[in-house]
KEMAR-216038 format. One line per 4 residues: number of its first residue (from 1); their letters; for each residue x, y, z of N, C-alpha, C. Coordinates in nm, 4 decimals, m for minus. Layout:
N
NUM) a) X:Y:Z:X:Y:Z:X:Y:Z; ...;
This chain:
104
1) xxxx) 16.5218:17.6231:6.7646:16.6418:17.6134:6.6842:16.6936:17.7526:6.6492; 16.6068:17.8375:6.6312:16.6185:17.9818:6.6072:16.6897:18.0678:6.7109; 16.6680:18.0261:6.8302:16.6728:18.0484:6.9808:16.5679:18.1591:7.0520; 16.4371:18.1029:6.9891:16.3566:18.2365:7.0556:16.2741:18.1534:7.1839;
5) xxxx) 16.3039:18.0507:7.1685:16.3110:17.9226:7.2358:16.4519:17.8927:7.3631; 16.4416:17.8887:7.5037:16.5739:17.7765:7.5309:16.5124:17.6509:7.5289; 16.6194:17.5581:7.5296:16.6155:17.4136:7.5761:16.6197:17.3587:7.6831; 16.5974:17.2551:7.7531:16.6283:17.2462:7.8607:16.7380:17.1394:7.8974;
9) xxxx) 16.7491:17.0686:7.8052:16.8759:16.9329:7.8588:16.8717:16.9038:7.6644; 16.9956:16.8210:7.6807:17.0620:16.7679:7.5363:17.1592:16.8727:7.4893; 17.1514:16.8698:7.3305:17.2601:16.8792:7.3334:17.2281:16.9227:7.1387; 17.2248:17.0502:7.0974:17.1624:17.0774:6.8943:17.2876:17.1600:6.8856;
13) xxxx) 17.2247:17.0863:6.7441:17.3948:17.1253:6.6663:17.2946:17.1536:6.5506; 17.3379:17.2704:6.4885:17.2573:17.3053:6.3343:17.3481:17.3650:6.2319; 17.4067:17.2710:6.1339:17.4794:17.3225:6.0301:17.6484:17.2975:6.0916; 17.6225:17.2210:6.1499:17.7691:17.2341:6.2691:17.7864:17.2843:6.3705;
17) xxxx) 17.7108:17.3725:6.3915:17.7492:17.4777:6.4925:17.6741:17.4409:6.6184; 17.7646:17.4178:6.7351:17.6469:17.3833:6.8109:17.5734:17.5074:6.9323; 17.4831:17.5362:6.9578:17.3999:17.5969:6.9986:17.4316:17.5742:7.1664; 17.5488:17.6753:7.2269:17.5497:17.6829:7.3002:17.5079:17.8109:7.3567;
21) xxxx) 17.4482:17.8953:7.3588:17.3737:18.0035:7.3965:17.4625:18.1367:7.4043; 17.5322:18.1396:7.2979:17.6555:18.2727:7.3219:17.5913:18.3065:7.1698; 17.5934:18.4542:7.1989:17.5579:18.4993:7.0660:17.5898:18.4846:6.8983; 17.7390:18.4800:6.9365:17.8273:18.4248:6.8026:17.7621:18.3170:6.7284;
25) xxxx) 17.7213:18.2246:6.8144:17.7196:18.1223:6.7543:17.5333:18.1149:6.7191; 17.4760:18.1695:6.7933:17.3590:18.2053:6.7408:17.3052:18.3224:6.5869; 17.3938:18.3632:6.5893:17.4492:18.4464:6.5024:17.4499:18.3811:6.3442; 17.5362:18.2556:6.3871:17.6207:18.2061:6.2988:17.4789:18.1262:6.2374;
29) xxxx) 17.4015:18.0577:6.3423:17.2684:17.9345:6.3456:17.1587:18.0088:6.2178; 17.1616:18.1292:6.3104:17.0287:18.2223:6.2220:17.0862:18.2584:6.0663; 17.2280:18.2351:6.0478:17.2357:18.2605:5.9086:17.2521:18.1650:5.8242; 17.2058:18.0775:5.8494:17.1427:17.9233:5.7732:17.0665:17.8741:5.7573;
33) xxxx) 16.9937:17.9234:5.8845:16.8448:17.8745:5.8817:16.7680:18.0202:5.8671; 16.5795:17.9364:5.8327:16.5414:18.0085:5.8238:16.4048:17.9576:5.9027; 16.3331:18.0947:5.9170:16.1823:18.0404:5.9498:16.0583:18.0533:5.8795; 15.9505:18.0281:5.8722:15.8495:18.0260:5.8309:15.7171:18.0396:5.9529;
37) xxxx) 15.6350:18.1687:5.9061:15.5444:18.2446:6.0440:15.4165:18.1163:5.9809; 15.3029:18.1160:6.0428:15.1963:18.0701:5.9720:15.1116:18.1306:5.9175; 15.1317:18.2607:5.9615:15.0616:18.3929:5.8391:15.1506:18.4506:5.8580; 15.2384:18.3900:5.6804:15.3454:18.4998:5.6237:15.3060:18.6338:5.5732;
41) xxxx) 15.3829:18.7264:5.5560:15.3039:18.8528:5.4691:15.4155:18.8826:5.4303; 15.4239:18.8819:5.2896:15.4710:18.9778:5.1685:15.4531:19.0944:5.1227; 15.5076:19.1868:5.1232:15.5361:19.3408:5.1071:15.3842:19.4004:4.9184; 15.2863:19.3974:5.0037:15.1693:19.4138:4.8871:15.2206:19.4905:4.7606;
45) xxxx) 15.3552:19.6183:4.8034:15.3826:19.6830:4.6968:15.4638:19.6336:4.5802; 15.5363:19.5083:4.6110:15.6334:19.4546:4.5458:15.5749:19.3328:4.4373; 15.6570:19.2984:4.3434:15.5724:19.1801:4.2711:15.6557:19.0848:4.3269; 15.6297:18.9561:4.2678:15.6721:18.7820:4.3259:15.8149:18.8279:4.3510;
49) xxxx) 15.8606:18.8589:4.1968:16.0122:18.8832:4.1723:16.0869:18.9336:4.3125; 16.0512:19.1089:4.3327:16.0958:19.1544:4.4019:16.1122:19.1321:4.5361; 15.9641:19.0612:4.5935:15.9420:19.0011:4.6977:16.0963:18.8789:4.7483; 16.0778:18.8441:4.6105:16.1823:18.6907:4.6495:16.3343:18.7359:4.6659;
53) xxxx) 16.3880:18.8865:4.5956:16.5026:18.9199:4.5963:16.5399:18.9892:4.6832; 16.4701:19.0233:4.7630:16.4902:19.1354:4.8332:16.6044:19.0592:4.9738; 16.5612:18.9744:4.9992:16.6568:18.9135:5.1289:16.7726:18.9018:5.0620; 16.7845:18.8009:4.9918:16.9096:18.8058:4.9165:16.9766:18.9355:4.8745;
57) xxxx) 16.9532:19.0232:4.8250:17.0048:19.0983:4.7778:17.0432:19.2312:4.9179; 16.9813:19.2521:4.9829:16.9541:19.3467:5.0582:17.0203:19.2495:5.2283; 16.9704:19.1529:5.2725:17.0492:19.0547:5.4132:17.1217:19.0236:5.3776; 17.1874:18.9589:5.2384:17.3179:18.8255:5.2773:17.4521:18.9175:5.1213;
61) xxxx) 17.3443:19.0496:5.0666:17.4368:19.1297:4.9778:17.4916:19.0374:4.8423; 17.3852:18.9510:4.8199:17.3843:18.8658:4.6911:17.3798:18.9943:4.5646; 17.4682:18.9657:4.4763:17.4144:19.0499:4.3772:17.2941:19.0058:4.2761; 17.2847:19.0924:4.2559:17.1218:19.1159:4.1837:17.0789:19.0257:4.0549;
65) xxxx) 17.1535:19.0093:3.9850:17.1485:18.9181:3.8851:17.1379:18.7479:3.9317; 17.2023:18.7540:4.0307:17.2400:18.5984:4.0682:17.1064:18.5873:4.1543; 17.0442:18.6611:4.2325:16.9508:18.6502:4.3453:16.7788:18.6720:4.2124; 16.8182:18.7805:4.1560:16.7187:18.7271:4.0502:16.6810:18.5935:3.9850;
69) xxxx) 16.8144:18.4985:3.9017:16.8329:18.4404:3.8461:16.8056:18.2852:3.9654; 16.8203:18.2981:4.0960:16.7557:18.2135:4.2147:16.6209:18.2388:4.1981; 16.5988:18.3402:4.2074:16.4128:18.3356:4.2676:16.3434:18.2841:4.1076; 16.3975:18.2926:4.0238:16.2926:18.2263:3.8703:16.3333:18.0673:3.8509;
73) xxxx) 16.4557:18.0045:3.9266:16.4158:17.9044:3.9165:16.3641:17.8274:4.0300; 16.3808:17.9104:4.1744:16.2771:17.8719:4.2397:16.1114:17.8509:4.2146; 16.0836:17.9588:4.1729:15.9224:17.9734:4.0701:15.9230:17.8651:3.9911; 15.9947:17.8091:3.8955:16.0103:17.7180:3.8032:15.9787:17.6224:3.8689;
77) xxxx) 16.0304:17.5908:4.0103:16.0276:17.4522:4.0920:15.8769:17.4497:4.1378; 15.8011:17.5474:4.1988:15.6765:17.5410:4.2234:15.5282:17.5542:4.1477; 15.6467:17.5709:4.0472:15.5059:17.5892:3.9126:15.4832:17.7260:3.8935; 15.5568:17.8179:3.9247:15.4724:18.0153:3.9648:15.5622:18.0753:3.8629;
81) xxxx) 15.6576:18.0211:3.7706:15.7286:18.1107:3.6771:15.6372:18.1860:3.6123; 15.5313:18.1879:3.5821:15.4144:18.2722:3.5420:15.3297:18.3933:3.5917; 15.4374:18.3994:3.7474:15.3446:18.5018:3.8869:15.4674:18.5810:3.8680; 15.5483:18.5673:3.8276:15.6542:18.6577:3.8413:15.7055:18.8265:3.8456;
85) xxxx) 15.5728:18.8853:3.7851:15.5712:18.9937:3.7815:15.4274:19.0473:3.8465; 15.3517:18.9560:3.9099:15.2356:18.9737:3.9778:15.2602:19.0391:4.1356; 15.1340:19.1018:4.1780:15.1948:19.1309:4.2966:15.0955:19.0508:4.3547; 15.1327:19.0269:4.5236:15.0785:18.9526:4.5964:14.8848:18.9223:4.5865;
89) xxxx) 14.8340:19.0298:4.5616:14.7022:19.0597:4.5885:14.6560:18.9948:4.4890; 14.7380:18.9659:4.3784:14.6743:18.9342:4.2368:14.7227:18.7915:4.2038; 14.7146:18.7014:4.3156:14.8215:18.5799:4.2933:14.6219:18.4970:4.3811; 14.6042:18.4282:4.2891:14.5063:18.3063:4.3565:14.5085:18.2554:4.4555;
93) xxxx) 14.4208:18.1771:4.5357:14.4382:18.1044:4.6619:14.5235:18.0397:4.6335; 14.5285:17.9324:4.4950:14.6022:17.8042:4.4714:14.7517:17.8732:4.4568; 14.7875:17.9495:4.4140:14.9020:17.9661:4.3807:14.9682:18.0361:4.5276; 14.8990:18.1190:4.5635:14.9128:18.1915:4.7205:14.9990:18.0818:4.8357;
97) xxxx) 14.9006:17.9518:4.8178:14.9310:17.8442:4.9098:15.0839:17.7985:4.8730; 15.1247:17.8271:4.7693:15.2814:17.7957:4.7297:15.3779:17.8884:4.8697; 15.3516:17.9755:4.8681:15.4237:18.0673:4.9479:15.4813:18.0297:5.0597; 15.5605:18.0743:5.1743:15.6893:18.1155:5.0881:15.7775:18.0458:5.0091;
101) xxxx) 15.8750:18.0245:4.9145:15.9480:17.9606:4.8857:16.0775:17.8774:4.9511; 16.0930:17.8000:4.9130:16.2414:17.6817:4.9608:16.3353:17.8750:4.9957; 16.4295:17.8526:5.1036:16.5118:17.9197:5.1375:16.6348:17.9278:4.9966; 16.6604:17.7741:4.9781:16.8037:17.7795:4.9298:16.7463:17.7344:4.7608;
């Protein structure tokens, strides 16, 4: 869906757009979606917070308040409003396994 992948027959459409193999529109695919590695890694120097703002603020040029004010009630949704100023190393297995967060 990403396109690191081709297809071979049919016919994907993601978000509307359908995935005909021209960059534009791959372009367009990758900025809606997202992926998830199976060993993610988070930047050890940063805490939860920063970790979570940094795409937003820095890829899609969210301002800072609003991309802050996303990532604490994302935390809120997974139970981690309490990791918020933790950095990765110092976050439990149980809470670790939360990672990464919902995109949107």
């Amino acid at each position: 869906m990403n396109g690191l992948e081709r297809f071979q027959r049919g016919k994907l459409t993601v978000c509307g757009t359908e995935m005909d193999g021209k960059q534009a529109s791959l372009a367009q695919i990758r900025n809606h979606t997202g992926m998830v590695f199976q060993h993610f890694n988070l930047f050890p120097h940063l805490s939860v917070l920063d970790n979570l703002t940094m795409g937003p603020i820095y890829a899609r040029g969210k301002p800072e308040m609003k991309a802050v004010e996303r990532a604490r009630e994302l935390l809120d949704r997974v139970r981690l409003a309490d990791q918020v100023a933790k950095f990765p190393g110092q976050i439990s297995g149980d809470s670790a396994s939360a990672w990464p967060l919902p995109a949107r």
